[in-house]
C-alpha positions in Angstrom: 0.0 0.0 0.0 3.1 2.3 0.7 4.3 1.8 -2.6 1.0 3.0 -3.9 0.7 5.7 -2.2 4.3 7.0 -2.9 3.2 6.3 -7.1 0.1 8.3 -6.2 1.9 11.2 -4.3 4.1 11.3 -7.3 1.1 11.2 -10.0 -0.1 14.3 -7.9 3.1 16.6 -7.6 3.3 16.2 -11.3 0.0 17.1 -11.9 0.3 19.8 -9.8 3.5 21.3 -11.6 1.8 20.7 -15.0 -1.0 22.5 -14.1 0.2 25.3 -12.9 2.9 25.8 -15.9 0.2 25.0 -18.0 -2.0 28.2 -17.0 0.8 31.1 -17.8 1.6 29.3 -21.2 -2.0 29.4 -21.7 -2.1 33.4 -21.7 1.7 33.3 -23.4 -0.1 31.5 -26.5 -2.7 34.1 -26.1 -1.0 37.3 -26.7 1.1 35.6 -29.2 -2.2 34.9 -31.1 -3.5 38.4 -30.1 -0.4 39.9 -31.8 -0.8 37.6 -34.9 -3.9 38.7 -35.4 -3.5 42.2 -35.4 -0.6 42.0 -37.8 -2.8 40.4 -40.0 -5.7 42.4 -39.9 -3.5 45.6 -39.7 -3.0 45.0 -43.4 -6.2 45.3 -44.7 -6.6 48.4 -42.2 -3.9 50.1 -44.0 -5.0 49.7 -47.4 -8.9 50.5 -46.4 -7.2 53.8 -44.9 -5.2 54.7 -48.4 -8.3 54.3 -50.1 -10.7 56.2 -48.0 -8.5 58.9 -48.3 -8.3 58.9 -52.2 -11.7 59.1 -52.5 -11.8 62.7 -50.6 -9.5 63.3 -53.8 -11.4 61.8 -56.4 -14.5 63.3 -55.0 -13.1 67.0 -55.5 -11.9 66.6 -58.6 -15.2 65.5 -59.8 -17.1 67.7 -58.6 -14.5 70.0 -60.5 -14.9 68.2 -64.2 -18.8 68.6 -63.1 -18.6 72.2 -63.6 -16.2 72.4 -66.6 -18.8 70.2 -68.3 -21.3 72.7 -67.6 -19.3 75.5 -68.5 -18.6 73.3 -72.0 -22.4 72.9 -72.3 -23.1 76.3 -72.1 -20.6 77.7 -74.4 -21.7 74.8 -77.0 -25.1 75.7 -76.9 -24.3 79.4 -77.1 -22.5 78.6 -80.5 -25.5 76.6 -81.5 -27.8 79.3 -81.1 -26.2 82.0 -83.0 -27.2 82.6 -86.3 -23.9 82.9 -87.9 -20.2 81.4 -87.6 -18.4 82.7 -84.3 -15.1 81.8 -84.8 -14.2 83.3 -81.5 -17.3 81.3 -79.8 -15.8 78.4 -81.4 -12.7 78.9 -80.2 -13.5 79.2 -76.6 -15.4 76.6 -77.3 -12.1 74.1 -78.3 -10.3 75.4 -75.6 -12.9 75.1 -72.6 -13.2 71.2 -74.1 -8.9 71.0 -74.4 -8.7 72.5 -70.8 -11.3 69.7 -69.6 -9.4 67.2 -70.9 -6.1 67.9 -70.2 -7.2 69.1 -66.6 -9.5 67.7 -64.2 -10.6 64.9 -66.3 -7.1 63.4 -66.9 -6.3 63.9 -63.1 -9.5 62.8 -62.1 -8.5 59.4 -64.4 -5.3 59.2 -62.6 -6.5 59.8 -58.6 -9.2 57.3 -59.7 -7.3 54.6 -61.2 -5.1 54.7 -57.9 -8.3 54.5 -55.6 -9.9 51.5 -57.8 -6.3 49.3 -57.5 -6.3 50.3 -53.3 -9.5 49.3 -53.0 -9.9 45.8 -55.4 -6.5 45.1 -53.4 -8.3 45.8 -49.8 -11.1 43.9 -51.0 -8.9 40.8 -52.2 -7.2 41.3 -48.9 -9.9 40.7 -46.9 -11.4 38.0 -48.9 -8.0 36.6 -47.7 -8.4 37.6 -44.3 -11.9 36.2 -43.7 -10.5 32.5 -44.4 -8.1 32.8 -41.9 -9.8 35.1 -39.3 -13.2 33.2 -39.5 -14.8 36.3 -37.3 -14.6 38.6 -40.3 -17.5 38.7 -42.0 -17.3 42.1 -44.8 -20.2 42.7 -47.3 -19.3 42.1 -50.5 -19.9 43.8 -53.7 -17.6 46.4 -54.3 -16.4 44.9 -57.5 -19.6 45.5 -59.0 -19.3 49.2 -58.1 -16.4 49.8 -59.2 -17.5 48.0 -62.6 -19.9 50.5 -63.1 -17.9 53.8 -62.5 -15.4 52.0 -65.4 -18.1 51.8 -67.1 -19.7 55.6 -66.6 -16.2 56.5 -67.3 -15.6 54.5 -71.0 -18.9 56.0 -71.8 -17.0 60.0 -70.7 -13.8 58.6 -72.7 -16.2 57.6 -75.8 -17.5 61.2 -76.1 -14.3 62.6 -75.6 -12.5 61.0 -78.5 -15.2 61.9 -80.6 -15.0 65.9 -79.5 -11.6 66.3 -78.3 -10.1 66.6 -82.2 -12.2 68.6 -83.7 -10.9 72.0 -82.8 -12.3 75.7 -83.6 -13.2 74.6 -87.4 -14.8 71.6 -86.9 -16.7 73.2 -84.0 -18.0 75.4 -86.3 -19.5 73.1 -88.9 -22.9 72.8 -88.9 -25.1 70.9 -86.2 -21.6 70.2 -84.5 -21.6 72.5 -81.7 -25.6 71.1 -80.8 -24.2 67.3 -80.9 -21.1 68.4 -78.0 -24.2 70.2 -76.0 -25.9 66.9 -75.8 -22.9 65.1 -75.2 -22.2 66.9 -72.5 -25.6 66.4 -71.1 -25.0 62.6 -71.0 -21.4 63.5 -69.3 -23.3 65.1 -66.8 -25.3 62.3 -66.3 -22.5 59.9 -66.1 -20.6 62.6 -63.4 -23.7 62.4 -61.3 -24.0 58.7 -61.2 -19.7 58.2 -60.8 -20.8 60.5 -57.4 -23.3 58.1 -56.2 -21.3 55.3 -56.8 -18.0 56.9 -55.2 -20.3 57.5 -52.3 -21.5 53.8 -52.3 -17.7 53.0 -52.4 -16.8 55.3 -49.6 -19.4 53.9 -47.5 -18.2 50.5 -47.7 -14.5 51.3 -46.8 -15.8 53.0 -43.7 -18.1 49.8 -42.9 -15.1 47.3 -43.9 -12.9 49.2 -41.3 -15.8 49.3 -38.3 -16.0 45.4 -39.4 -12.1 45.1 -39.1 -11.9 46.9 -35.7 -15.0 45.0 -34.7 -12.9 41.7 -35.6 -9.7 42.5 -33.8 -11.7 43.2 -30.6 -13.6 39.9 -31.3 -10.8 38.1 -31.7 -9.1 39.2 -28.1 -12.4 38.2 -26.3 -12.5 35.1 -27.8 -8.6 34.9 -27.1 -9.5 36.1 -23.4 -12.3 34.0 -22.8 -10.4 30.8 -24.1 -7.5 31.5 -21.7 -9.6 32.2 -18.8 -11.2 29.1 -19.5 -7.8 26.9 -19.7 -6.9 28.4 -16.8 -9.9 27.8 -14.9 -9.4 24.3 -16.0 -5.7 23.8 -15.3 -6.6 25.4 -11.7 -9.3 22.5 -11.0 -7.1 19.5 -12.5 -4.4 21.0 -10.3 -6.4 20.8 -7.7 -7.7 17.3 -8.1 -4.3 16.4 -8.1 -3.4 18.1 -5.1 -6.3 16.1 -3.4 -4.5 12.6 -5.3 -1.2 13.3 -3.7 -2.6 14.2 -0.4 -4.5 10.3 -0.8 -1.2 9.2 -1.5 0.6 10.4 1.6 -2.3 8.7 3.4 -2.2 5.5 1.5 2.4 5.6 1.9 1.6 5.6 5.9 -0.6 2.8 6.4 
């Protein structure tokens, strides 16, 4: 019976020991997953932040080719209404349409081209993310609106091809200046739905970085909780084994 209870009070300082290391390494793997997880998700963070500050950019310099297309409307349908040739009308004309594209539009291209690759690489990102970091849950289609701002923009491109060569003369021919009016009211059109959809897009960088945040802090109470749950659990098996060794000392002295 001694020799049992010696094995037993052995069994039960072990236990005891494993227990208690077991609890700190518990909370030791839980900041190092805590610190995992925010490096990953501080990627996605990053790139949401870049975009959502292009689209301040983008959203200026909009509303800026906005009002040169209405200043090109108006001098086109100023030339369209006079009863003669204005080759001055014409000219201001060429230059107000040469200043639009040069200017705002081509920037506007640019700033835009840089805010579309941010955000279709934030989006891939996260797609990423989610897989690993099963707690993230971001809406999806932001693809689909950034389809259809390439789309209102080809349609700006189109019209601008067919204007942008014609210069003072061929401003001047007949019926021409009333076609670029029109034009321009379809441009207009196409500005005002690129605005709603840049607004669309805005909101969804601002939700995908609440969702981001909300996932980090997620993630450390699920991290918390699980620790605090080892723990609690190491603390009762080391207990249980403290009761085992003190049977053990009782058993070693009969």
């Amino acid at each position: 019976m001694r020799v049992l209870g010696w094995m037993t009070s052995a069994v039960g300082v072990i236990g005891v020991v494993a227990c208690n290391g077991l609890a700190p390494l518990l909370w030791l793997l839980r900041s190092n997953l805590r610190g995992r997880a925010g490096d990953l998700l501080a990627v996605p963070t990053a790139g949401l932040e870049a975009a959502g500050m292009l689209t301040e950019s983008v959203a200026s310099w909009l509303e800026d080719a906005r009002l040169r297309v209405e200043g090109i409307k108006a001098k086109a349908d100023e030339l369209a209404r006079a009863p003669d040739v204005d080759p001055a009308a014409a000219t201001d004309l060429a230059t107000a349409i040469d200043g639009f594209i040069t200017g705002p539009y081509a920037t506007l291209r640019t700033v835009y081209s840089g805010l579309r690759e941010r955000t279709q690489a934030a989006g891939d990102l996260l797609g990423g993310v989610a897989k690993a970091v099963p707690v993230l849950a971001i809406g999806g289609g932001i693809a689909e609106r950034l389809q259809a701002i390439d789309a209102r923009m080809r349609e700006i491109d189109a019209s601008i091809t067919m204007i942008g060569g014609l210069g003072p003369a061929g401003l001047a021919e007949p019926g021409v200046a009333a076609s670029v009016a029109e034009r321009a009211v379809a441009a207009e059109e196409h500005v005002r739905v690129i605005g709603e959809l840049l607004a669309e897009v805005e909101a969804w960088l601002d939700a995908s970085r609440d969702q981001v945040a909300e996932a980090d802090r997620r993630t450390g109470r699920y991290l918390t909780v699980g620790a605090v749950v080892g723990t609690a659990l190491a603390l009762f098996v080391a207990w249980l084994n403290v009761l085992l060794f003190q049977q053990g000392r009782r058993w070693s002295r009969r």
